[in-house]
C-alpha positions in Angstrom: 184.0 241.7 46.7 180.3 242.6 46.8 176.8 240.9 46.5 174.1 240.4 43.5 170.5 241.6 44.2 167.7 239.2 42.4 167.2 241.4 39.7 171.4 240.7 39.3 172.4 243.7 39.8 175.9 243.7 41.3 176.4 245.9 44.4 180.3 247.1 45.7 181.0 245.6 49.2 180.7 249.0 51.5 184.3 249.8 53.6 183.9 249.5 57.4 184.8 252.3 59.5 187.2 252.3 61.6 187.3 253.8 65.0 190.3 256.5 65.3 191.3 256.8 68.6 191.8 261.1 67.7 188.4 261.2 67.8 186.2 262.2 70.6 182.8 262.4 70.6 182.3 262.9 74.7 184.7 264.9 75.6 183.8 265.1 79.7 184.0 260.9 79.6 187.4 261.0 77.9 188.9 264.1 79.8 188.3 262.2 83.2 189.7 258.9 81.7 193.1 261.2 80.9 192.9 262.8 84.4 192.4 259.2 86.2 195.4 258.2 83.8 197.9 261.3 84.8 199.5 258.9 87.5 200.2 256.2 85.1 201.7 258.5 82.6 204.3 260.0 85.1 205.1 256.3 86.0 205.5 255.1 82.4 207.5 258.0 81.0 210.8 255.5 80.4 208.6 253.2 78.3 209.1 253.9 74.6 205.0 253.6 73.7 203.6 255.2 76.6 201.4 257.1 74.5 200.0 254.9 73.0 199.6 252.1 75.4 197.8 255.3 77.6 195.7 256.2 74.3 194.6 252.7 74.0 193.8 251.9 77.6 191.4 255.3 77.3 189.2 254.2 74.6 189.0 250.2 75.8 187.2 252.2 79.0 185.4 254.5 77.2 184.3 251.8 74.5 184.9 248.9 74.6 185.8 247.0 71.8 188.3 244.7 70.6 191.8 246.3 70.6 192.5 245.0 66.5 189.4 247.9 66.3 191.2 250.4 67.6 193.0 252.4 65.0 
């Protein structure tokens, strides 16, 4: 919806932005978090979502934040 100033003038509701796990904004953090994670990708290659259970695991220790965050 949106909110009304005092002077009642109507203002939009702004979007949130969402945090997309594609992008990286330090790259040394995340590039040890994939080298640490290199043993539990070679376990988990019969799993169907690897990736992104790998993907997902990398930015909750890089950032944390509630996983319904994580695009």
């Amino acid at each position: 919806m949106g909110s009304t100033d005092e002077n009642g003038t109507y203002r939009e509701k702004r979007t949130k932005r969402m945090f997309s796990s594609t992008m990286i904004y330090e790259y040394g953090n995340s590039q040890l978090a994939w080298n640490l994670a290199q043993d539990m990708y070679t376990i988990m290659e019969k799993y169907p979502y690897r990736d992104q259970i790998i993907a997902m695991a990398m930015v909750k220790a890089i950032d944390p934040m509630p996983l319904r965050m994580i695009a």
